[in-house]
C-alpha positions in Angstrom: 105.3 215.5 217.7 104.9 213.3 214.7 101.9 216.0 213.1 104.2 218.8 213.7 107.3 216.7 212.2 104.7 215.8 208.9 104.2 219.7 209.0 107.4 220.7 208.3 108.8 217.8 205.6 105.1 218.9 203.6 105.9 222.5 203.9 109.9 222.4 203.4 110.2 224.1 206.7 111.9 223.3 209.9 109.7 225.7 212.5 112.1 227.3 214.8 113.5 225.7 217.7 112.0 227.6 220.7 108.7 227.7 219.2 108.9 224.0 218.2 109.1 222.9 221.6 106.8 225.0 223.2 104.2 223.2 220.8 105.5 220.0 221.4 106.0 219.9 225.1 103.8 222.7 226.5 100.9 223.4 224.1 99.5 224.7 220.3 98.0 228.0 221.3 96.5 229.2 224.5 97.0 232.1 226.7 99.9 234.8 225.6 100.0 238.1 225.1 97.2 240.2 223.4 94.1 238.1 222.4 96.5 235.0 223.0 98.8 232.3 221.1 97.0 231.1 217.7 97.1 227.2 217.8 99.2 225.9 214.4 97.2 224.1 212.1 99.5 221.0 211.2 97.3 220.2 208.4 98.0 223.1 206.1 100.3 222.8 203.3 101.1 226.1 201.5 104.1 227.4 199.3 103.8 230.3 201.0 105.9 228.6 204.5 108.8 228.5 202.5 109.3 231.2 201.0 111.4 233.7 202.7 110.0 237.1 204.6 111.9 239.7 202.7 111.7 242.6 205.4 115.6 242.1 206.9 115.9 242.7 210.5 118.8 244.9 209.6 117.1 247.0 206.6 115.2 249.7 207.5 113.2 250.9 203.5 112.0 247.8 202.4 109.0 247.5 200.2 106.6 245.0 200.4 106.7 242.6 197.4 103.4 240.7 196.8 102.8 238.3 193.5 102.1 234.6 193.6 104.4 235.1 196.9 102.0 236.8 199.5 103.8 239.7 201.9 104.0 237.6 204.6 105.4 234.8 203.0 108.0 232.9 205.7 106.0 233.4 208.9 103.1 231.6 211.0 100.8 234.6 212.5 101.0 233.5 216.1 99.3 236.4 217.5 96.4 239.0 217.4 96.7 242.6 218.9 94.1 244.5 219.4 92.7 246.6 216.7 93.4 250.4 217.6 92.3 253.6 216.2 95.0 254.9 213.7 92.9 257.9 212.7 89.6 259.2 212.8 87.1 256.2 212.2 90.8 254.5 210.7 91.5 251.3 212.5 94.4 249.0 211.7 94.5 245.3 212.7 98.5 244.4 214.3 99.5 241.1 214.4 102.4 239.0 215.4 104.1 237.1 213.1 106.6 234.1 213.7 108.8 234.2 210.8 110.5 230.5 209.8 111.7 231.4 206.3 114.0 234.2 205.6 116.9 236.2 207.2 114.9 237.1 210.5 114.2 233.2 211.4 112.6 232.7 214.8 112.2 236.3 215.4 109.0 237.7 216.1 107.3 240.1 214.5 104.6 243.1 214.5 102.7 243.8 210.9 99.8 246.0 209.8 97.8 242.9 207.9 96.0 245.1 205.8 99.6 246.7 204.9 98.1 250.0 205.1 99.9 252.4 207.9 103.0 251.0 208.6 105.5 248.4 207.7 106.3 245.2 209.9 108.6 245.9 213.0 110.3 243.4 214.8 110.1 243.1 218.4 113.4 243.3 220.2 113.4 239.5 222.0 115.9 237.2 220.4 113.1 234.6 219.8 109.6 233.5 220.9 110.7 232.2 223.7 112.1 235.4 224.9 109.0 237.1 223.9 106.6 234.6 225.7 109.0 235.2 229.0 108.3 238.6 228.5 104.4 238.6 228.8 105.0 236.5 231.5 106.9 238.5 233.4 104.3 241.0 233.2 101.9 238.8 234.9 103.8 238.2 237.6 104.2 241.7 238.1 100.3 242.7 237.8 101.1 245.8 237.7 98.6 247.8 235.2 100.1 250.3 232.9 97.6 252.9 233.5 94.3 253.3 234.3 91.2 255.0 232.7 87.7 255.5 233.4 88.3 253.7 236.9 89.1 250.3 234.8 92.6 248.8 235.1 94.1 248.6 231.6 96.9 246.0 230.2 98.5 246.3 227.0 96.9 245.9 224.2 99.2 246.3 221.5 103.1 246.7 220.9 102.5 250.6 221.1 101.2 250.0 224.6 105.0 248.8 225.7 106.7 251.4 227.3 110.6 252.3 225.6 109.6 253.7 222.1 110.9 257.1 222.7 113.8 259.5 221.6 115.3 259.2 224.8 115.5 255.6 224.1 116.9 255.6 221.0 119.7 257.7 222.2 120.2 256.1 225.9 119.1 252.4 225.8 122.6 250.1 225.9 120.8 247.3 224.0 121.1 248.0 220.1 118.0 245.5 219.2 115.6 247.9 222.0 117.0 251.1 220.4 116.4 250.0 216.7 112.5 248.9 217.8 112.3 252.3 219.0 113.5 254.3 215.9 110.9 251.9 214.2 108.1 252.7 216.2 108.6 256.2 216.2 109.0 256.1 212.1 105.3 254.3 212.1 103.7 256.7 214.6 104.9 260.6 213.9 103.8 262.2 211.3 101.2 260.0 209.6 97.9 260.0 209.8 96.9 263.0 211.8 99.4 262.2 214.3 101.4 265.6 214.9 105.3 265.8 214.0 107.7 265.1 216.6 108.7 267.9 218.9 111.8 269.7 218.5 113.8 268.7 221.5 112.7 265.0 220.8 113.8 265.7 217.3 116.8 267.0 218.8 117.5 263.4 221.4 116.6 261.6 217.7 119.7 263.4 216.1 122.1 262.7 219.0 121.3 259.1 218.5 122.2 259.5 214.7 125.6 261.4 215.5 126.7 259.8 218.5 125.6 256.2 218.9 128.8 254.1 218.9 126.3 251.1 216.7 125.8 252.0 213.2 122.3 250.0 213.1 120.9 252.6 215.6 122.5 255.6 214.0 121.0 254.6 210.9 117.4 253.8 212.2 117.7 257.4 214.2 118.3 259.1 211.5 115.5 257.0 209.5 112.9 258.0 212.2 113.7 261.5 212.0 113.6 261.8 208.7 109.7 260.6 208.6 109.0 262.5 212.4 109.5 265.6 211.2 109.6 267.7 208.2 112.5 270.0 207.6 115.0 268.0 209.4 118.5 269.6 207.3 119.8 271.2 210.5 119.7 267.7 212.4 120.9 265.9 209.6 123.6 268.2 208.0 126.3 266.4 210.1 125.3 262.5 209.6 126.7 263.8 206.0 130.5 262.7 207.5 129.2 259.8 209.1 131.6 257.4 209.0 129.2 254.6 207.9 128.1 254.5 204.5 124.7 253.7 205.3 124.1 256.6 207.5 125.2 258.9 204.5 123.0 257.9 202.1 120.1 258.1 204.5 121.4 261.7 205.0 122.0 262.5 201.9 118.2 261.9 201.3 117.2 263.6 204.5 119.1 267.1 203.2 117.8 266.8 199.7 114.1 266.9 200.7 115.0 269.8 203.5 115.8 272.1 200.5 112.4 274.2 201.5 114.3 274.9 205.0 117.9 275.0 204.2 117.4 276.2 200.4 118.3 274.8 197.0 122.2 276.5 197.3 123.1 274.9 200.7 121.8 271.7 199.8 123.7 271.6 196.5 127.0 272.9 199.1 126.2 270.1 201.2 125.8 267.4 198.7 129.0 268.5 196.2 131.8 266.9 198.4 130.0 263.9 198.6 131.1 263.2 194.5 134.4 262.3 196.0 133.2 260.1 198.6 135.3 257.2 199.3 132.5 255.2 198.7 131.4 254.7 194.9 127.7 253.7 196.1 127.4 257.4 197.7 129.1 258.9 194.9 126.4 257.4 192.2 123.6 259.0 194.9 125.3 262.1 195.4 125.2 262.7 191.8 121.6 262.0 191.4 120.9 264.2 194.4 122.6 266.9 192.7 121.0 266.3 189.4 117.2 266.7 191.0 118.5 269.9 192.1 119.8 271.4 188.8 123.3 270.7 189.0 125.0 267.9 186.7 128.7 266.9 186.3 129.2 265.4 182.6 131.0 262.2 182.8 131.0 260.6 186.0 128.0 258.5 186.1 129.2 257.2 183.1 132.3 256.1 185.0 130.6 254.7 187.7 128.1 252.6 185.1 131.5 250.7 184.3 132.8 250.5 187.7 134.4 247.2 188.4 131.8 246.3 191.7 128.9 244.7 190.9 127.0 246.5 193.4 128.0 250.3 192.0 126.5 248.9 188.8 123.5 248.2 190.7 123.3 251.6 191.9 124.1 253.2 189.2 121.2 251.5 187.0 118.5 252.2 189.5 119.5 255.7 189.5 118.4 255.5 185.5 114.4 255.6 185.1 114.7 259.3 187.6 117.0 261.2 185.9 115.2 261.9 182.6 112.6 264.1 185.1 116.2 266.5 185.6 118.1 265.8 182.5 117.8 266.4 178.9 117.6 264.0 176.2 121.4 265.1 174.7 122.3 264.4 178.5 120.5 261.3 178.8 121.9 259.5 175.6 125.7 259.3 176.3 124.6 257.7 180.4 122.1 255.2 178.0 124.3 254.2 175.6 127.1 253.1 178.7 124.3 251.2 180.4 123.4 249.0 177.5 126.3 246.9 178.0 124.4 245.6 181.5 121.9 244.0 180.1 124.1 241.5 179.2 126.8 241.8 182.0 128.3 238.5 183.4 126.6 239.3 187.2 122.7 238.4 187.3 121.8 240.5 189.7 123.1 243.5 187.3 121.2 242.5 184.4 118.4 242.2 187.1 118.8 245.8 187.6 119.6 246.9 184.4 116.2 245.5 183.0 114.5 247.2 185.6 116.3 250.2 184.5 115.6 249.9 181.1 112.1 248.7 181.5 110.6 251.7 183.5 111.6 254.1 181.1 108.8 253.6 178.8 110.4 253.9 175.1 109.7 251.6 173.0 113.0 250.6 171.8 114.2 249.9 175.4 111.0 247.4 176.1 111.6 245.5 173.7 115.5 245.2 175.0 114.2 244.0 178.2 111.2 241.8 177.0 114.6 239.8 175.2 115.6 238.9 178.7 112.4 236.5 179.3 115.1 234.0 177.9 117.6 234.7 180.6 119.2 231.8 182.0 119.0 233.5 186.0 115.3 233.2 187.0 116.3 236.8 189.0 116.5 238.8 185.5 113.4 236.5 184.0 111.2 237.8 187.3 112.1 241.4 186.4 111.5 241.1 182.7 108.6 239.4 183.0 107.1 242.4 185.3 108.4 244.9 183.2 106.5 243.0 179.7 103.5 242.4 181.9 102.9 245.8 182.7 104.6 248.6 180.6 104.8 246.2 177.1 102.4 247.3 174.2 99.8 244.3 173.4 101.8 243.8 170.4 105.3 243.1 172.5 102.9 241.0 175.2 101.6 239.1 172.5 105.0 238.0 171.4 106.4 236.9 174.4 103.2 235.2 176.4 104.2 231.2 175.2 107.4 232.0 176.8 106.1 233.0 180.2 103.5 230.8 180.3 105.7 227.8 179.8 108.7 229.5 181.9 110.0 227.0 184.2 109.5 229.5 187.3 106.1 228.9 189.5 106.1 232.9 190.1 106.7 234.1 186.0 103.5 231.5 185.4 101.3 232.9 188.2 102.2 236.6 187.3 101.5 235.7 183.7 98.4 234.3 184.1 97.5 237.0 187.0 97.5 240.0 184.1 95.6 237.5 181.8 92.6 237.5 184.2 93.1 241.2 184.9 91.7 241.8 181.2 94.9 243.4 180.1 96.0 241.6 177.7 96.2 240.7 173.5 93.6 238.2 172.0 92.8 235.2 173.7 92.8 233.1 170.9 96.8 233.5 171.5 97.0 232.7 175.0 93.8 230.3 176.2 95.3 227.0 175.3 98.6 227.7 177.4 96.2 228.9 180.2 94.0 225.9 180.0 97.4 223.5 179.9 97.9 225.1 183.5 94.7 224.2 185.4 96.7 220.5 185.6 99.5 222.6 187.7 100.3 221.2 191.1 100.3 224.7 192.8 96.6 225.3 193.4 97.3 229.1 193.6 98.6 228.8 189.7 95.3 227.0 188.9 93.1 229.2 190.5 94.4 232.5 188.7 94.3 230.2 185.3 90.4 229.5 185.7 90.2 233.5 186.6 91.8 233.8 183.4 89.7 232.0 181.6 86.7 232.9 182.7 87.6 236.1 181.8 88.4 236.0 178.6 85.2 234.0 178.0 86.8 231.0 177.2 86.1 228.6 180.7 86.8 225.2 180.5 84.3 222.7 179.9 81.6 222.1 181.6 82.9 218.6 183.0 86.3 219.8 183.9 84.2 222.0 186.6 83.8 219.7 189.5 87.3 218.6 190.1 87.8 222.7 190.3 84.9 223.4 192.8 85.9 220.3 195.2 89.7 220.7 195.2 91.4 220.3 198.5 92.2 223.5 198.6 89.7 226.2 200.2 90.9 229.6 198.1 90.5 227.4 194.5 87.1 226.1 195.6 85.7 229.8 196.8 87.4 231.3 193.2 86.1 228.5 191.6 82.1 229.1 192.9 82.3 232.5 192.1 83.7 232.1 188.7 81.1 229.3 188.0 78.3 232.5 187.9 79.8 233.8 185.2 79.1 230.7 182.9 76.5 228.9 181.6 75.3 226.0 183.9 72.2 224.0 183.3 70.5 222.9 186.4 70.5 218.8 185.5 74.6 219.4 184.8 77.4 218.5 186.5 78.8 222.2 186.9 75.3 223.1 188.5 75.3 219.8 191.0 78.4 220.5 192.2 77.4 223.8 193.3 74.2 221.9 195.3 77.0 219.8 196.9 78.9 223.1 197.9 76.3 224.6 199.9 77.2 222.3 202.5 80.8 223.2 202.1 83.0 223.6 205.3 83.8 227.0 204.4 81.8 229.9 204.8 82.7 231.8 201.8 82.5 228.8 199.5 78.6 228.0 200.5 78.0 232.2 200.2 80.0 232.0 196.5 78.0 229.0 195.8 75.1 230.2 196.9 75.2 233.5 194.6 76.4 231.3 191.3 73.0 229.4 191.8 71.4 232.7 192.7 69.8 232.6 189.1 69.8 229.2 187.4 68.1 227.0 190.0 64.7 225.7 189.0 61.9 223.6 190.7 63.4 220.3 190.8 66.6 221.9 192.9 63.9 223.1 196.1 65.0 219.9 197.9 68.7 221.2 198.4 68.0 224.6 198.4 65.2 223.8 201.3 67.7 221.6 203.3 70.7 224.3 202.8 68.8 227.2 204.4 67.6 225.1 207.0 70.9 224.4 207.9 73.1 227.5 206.9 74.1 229.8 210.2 75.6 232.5 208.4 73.1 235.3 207.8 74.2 236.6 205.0 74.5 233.2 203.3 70.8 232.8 204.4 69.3 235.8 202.8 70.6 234.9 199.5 69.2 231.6 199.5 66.0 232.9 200.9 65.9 235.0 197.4 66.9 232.2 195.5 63.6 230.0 197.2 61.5 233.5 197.3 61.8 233.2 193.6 61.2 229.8 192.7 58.1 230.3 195.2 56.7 233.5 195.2 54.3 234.8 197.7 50.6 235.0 196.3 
């Protein structure tokens, strides 16, 4: 108990309660569902526990956001599934996540790690323990799910339980099992050489969407069929008078890309009464809608720019960066000129928006608008300036700005900062290096690993005795960036840079000795055969073998 308590206060996390106890009282890891229960490592300390999983439960579209905070960020993976064919020779890896930060706490949940083929669904139990009781229950049933080639077959992934199916969606009493179906059928149908859904599921799927009593499952019906199928504006047409807002915007969406079925005039029919929509958020869609297919009403965006809710403003910028595709530049001034005034509006999360807005429209005048907001006082509308500078700005623009965002007081500005500096876009070192360098003395070990990439990069490393305090850092990613790095730069076998590579070939980390390995690949000379001897005697990774085999092949050639 006390390890797991020392856990949590390093990692600013309480776990969640079910799960807690289970490790306290009944065991870390073992059997469970799948390839079993991961054991938690209670010596790990990473930012990454606390910062919250941003896919919501109750969201359906949400995109993954990965910069110094990983995708994954709020969860423990407790869980491997088996890998399964996607596609022809495409395999993707599901996983089950616990997630401890963020608004789905203590659920569980299923994620494609490599983030390739679908996005993370959560499974419908209320909690792990729920979830464990579940696989339990299964082996106390032992009955087999179906058999093939004589052998009795268990699950082996979530798409192996049974209930992901229209019927489902439109039958099952229990909105959290109805939603998990509409999600898995929105991962499966229609990707990846998996064939669209069939019309009469198609039709159960649009039931579900007009008739459920729970808006949640309405909404995640109508998001399934949207993806299932192609073509859908017959099923959707009447989710247009849904009395949830939610629903309408989702089929809004659905009829505008059905204008190959129902054709441009009936989805412009469909879509006009929705610019009197009692709800301003679906007006400001509607009109964009229309807009993409040739119709545009003067004025009422304009309106809507001003509108006295925050969130209307909100939608109304991030309608912005798509219109000028449909409008002209005499019809894109007068909707510019009224959005201005958001850049400075009194809610963050507008100016947040706005300088999205602004930033992804790529003319010059309105970057350098939005690189101004790298002052803001909200770190929300920094974070959005700073990507917009980082990767739309001129090098002139960057140049100006990079003291500020090297030396912003957010963690995340600093590591995306220094991220595009070791990307090689960027303007002259000589303007940046010394900020970088100040920030190899971070705490974060993430922030101090992209500042040596940075460096290293822009062929200014640090000196050569700063090196060893890099390459022997606690923490196992900075020491594997570090020994790679440490090839690109001079190192002199009787230095300190090259010694501490010797020391790293005996590194508890497999990547580290292989990185270490390939830095010394072409500097080692006689008087380092000792350790190179003693570290291939001892290495049991193959390829980590081989390359020190060349590295003793060439200091001793065969005759």
């Amino acid at each position: 108990m006390s390890a797991v308590v020392a856990f949590e206060e390093r990692n600013g996390i309480r776990l969640p309660d079910g799960y807690r106890a289970f490790i306290t009282t009944l065991g870390n890891g073992g059997p469970g569902p799948y390839q079993g229960l991961e054991p938690l490592d209670t010596g790990v300390t990473s930012h990454q526990l606390s910062g919250e999983f941003p896919y919501h439960p109750e969201r359906l579209d949400e995109s993954y956001e990965a910069t110094y905070w990983n995708a994954y960020r709020g969860t423990l993976m407790l869980n491997r599934q088996d890998r399964i064919e996607w596609d022809y020779h495409e395999d993707v890896d599901p996983r089950t996540l616990l997630v401890v930060s963020g608004p789905g706490r203590g659920r569980m949940v299923m994620v494609d790690w490599e983030r390739e083929y679908f996005r993370p669904i959560y499974h419908p139990a209320p909690d792990f323990l729920a979830w464990y009781e579940e696989w339990l229950d299964r082996l106390a049933d032992r009955r087999p799910e179906g058999r093939a080639e004589g052998r009795t077959r268990f699950w082996e992934t979530d798409f192996d339980r049974p209930g992901w199916d229209s019927r489902a969606v439109r039958d099952h009493p229990e909105v959290e099992e109805a939603v998990w179906a509409a999600r898995m059928i929105r991962a499966r149908y229609n990707r990846w050489g998996w064939p669209e859904l069939s019309e009469p599921h198609c039709a159960e799927l649009a039931e579900a969407a007009a008739g459920s009593p729970s808006p949640r499952v309405r909404a995640a019906a109508l998001w399934a069929l949207c993806r299932a199928r192609r073509n859908i504006g017959a099923f959707v047409m009447p989710m247009l008078r849904d009395p949830e807002p939610g629903v309408r915007l989702l089929a809004m969406k659905a009829v505008t890309g059905s204008a190959e079925d129902l054709g441009a005039e009936r989805v412009r029919d469909a879509l006009r009464p929705m610019l009197s929509d009692p709800d301003p958020v679906v007006r400001v869609k509607a009109i964009y809608h229309l807009a993409t297919h040739g119709e545009w009403t003067a004025g009422v965006l304009e309106e809507l720019i001003r509108h006295g809710q925050a969130r209307v403003r909100i939608a109304a910028a991030g309608v912005l960066p798509s219109l000028p595709y449909h409008l002209s530049d005499e019809r894109m001034r007068p909707l510019l000129a009224a959005a201005r005034p958001l850049l400075g509006d009194d809610d963050p999360a507008v100016r947040a928006a706005a300088v999205g807005a602004f930033g992804s429209l790529g003319a010059p005048w309105s970057r350098a608008m939005v690189a101004a907001a790298v002052t803001d006082p909200d770190v929300r509308v920094r974070r959005e300036a700073a990507f917009r500078v980082l990767h739309f700005a001129d090098t002139g623009l960057l140049a100006a700005v990079l003291g500020v965002l090297l030396e912003d007081d957010d963690i995340a500005i600093r590591y995306q900062t220094l991220g595009l500096l070791a990307s090689h876009r960027s303007a002259s070192p000589l303007l940046w290096t010394g900020l970088a360098h100040a920030r190899l003395a971070e705490s974060d070990p993430s922030v101090r690993r992209m500042a040596l990439a940075a460096l290293v990069n822009a062929g200014a490393p640090p000196p050569e005795r700063e090196w060893p305090s890099l390459l022997t850092d606690p923490d196992p990613d900075l020491r594997r960036r570090a020994a790679y790095l440490a090839g690109h730069v001079h190192q002199p076998p009787a230095g300190p840079l090259h010694q501490t590579l010797h020391d790293l070939l005996n590194d508890q980390v497999r990547e580290v000795r292989g990185n270490a390995a390939r830095s010394l690949e072409q500097t080692c000379d006689d008087g380092c055969l000792p350790v190179l001897e003693a570290a291939h005697e001892n290495e049991d990774d193959r390829v980590n073998r081989y390359v020190l085999g060349k590295i003793l092949a060439r200091l001793h050639p065969r005759s």
